[in-house]
NUKOL-22212 format. One record per residue: residue number from 1; x, y, z of N, C-alpha, C in turn; residue in three letters. Coordinates in steps of 0.001 Angstrom, whole numbers, always signed. Layout:
// NUKOL-22212
+------+---------+---------+---------+---------+---------+---------+---------+---------+---------+------+
! resi !    n.px !    n.py !    n.pz !   ca.px !   ca.py !   ca.pz !    c.px !    c.py !    c.pz ! resn !
+------+---------+---------+---------+---------+---------+---------+---------+---------+---------+------+
!  NUM !       X !       Y !       Z !       X !       Y !       Z !       X !       Y !       Z !  ALA !
...
+------+---------+---------+---------+---------+---------+---------+---------+---------+---------+------+
***
This chain:
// NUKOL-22212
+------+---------+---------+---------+---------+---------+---------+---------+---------+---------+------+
! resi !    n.px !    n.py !    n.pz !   ca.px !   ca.py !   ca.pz !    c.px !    c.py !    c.pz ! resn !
+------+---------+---------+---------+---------+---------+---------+---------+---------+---------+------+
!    1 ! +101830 ! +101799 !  +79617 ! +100772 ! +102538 !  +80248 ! +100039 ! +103372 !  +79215 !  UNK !
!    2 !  +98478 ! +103633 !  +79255 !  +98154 ! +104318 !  +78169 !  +97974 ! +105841 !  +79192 !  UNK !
!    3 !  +98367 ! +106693 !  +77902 !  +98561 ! +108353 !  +78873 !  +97603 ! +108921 !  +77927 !  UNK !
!    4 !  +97215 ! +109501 !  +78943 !  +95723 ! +110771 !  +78385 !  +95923 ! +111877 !  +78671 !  UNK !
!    5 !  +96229 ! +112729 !  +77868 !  +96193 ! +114472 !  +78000 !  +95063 ! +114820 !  +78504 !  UNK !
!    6 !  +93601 ! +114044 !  +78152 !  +92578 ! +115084 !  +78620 !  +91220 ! +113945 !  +79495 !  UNK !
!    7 !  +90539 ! +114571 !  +80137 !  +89594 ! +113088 !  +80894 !  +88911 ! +112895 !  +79456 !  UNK !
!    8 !  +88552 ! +111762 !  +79275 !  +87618 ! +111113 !  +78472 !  +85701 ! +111125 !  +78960 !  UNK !
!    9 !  +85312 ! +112267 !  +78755 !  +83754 ! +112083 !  +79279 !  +83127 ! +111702 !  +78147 !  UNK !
!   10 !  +83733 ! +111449 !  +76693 !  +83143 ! +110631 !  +75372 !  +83954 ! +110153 !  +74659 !  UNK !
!   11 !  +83096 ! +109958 !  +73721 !  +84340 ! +109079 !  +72571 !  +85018 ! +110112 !  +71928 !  UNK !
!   12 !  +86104 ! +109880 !  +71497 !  +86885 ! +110536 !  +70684 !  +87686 ! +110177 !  +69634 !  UNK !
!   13 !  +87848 ! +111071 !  +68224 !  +88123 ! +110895 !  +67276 !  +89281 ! +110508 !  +66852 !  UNK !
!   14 !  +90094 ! +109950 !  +66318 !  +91456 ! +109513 !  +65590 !  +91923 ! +110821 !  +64551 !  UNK !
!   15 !  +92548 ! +111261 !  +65297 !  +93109 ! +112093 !  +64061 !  +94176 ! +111889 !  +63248 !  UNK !
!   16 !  +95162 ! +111414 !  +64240 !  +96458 ! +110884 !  +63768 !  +97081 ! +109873 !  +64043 !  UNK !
!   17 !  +98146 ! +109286 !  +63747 !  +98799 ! +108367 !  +64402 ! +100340 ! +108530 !  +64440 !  UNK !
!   18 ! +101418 ! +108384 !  +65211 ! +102669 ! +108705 !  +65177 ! +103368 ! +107692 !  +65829 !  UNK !
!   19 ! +104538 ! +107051 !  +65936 ! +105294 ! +106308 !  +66377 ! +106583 ! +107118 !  +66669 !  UNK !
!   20 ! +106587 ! +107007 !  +68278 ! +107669 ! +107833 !  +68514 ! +109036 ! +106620 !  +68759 !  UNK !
!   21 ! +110004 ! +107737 !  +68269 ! +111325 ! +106543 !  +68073 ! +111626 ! +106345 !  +69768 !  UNK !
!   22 ! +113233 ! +105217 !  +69536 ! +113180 ! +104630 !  +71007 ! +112266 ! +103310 !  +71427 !  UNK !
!   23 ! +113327 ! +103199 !  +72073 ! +112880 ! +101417 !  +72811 ! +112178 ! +102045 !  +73984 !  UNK !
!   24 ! +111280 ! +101745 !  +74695 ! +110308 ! +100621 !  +73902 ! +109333 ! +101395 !  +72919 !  UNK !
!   25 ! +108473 ! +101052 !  +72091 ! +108107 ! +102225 !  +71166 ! +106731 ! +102521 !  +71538 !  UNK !
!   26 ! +106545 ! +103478 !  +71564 ! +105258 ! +104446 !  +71600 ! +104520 ! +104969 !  +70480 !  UNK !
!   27 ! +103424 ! +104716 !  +70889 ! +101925 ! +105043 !  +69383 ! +101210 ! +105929 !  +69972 !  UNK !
!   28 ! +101585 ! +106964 !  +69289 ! +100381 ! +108431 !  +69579 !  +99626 ! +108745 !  +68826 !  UNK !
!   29 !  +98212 ! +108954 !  +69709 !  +96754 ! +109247 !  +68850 !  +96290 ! +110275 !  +69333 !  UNK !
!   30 !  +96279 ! +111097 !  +68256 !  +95469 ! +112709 !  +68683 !  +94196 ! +112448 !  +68721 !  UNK !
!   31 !  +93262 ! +112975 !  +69855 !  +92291 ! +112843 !  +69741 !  +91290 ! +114212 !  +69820 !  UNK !
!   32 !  +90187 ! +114239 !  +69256 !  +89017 ! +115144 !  +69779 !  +87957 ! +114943 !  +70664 !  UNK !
!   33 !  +87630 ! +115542 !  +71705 !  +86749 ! +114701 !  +72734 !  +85561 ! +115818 !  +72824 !  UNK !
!   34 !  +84289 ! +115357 !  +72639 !  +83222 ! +116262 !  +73049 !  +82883 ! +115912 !  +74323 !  UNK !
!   35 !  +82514 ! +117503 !  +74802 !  +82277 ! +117439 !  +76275 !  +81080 ! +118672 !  +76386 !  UNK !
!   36 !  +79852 ! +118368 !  +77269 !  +79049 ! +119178 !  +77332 !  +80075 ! +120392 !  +78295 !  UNK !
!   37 !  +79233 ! +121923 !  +77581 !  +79911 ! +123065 !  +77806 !  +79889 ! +123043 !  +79651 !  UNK !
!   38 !  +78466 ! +122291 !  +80091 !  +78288 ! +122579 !  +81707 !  +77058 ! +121925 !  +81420 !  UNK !
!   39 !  +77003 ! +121121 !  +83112 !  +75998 ! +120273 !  +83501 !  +74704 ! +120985 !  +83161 !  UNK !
!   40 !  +73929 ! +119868 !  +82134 !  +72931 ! +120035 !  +81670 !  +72971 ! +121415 !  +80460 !  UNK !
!   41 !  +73842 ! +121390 !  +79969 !  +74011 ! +122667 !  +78581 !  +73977 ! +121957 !  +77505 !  UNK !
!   42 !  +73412 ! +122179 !  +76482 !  +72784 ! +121792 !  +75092 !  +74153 ! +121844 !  +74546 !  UNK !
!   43 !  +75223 ! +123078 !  +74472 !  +76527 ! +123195 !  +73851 !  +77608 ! +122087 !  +74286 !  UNK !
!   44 !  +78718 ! +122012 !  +73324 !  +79361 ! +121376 !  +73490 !  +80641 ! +122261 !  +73324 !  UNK !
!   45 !  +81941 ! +121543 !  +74462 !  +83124 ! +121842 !  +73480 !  +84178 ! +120813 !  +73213 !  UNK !
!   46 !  +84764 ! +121240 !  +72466 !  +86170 ! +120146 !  +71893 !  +87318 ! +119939 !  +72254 !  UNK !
!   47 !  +87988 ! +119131 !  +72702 !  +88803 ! +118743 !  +73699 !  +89639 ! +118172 !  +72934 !  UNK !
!   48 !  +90872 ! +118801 !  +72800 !  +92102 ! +118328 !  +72184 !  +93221 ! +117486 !  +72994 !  UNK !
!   49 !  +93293 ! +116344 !  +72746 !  +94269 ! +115184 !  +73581 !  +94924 ! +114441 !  +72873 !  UNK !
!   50 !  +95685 ! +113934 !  +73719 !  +97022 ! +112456 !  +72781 !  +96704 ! +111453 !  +73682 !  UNK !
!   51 !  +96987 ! +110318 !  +73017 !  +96694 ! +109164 !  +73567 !  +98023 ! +108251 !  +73729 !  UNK !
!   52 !  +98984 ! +108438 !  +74795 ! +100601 ! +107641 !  +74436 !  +99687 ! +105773 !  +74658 !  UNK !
!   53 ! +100300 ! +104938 !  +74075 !  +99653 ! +103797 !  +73844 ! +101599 ! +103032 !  +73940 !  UNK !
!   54 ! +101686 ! +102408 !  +75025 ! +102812 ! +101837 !  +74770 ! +102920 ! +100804 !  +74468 !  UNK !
!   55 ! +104052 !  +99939 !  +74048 ! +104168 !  +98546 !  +72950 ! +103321 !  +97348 !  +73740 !  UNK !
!   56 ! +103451 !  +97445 !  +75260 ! +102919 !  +96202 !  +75725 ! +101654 !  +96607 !  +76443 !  UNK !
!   57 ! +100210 !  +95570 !  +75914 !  +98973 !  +96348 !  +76756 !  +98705 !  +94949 !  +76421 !  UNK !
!   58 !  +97403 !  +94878 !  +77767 !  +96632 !  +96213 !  +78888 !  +97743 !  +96979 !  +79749 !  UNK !
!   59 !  +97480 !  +97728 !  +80093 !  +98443 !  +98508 !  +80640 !  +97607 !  +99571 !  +81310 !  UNK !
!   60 !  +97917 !  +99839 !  +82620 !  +97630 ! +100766 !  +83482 !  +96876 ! +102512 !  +82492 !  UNK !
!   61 !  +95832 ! +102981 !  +82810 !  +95954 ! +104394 !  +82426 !  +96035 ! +105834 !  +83447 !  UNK !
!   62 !  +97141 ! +106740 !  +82933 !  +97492 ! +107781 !  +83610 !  +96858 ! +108878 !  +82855 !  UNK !
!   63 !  +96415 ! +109843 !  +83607 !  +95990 ! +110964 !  +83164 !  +96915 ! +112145 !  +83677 !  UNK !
!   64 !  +97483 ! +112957 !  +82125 !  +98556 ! +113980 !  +82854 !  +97542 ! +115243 !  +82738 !  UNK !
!   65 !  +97829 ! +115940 !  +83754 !  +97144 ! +117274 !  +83213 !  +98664 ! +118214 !  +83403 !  UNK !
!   66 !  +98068 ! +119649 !  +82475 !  +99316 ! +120241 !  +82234 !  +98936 ! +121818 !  +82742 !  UNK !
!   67 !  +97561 ! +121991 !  +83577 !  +97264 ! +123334 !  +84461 !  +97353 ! +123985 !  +83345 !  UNK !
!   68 !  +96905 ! +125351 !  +84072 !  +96871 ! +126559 !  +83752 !  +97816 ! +127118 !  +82933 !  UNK !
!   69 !  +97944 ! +127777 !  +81591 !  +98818 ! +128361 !  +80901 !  +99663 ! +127168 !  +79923 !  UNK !
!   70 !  +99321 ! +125775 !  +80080 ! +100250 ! +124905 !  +79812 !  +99327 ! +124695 !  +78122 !  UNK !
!   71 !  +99961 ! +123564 !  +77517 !  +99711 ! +122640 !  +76864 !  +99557 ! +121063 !  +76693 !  UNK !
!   72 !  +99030 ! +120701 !  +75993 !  +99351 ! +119080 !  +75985 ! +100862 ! +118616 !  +75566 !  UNK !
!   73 ! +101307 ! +120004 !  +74406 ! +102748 ! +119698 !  +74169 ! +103800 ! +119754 !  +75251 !  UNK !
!   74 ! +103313 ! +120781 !  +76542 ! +104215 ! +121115 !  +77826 ! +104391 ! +119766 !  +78532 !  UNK !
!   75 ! +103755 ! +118941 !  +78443 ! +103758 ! +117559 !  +78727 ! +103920 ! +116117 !  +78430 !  UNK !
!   76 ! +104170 ! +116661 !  +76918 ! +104633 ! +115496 !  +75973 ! +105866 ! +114496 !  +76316 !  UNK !
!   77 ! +106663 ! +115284 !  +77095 ! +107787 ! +114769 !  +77743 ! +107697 ! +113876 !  +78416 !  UNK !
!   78 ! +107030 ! +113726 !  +79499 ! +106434 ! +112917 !  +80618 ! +105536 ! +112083 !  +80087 !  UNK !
!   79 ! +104404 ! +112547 !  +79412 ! +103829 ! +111211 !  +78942 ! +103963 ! +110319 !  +78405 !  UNK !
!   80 ! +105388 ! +110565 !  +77557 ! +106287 ! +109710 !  +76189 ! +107094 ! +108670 !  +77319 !  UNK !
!   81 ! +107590 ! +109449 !  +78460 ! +108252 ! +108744 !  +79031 ! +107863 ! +107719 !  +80233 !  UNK !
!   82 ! +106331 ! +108224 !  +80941 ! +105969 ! +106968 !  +81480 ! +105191 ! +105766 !  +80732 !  UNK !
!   83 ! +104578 ! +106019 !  +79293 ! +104349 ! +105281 !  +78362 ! +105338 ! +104319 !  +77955 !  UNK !
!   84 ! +106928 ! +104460 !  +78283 ! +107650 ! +103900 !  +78014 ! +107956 ! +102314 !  +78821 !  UNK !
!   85 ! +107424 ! +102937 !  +80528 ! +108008 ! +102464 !  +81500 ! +107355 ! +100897 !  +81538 !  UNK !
+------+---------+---------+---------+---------+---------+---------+---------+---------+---------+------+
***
């Protein structure tokens, strides 16, 4: 399944790449996503996400969100692990 920390309203950048250990194996891509600040605003902001990419695709995509006070890392858990499934 590919897992998204954040919605995709553009393209986004490659920052990294990681292979997390464990069967079946997982490829994580940090990404940066521009997103207008608010409908119809000239500004933009930057949207920090991971991309879990698991060994066998096409594959379904899930979007985790991690609320208020959280992180993308507060959720790393879950996304590693339905990426797995």
């Amino acid at each position: 399944m590919l897992i998204v920390a954040a919605l995709l309203v553009s393209a986004g950048v490659t920052a990294a790449v990681t292979i997390i250990p464990g069967p079946p194996a997982v490829v994580t891509s940090n990404v940066t996503i521009d997103a207008p600040e608010a409908p119809g605003a000239p500004g933009l902001v930057h949207l920090d996400a991971t991309v879990y990419l698991p060994a066998r695709t096409p594959a379904p995509a899930v979007l985790v969100a991690h609320g208020f006070g959280g992180s993308k890392n507060s959720v790393a858990p879950l996304a590693s692990a339905l990426a797995r499934r």
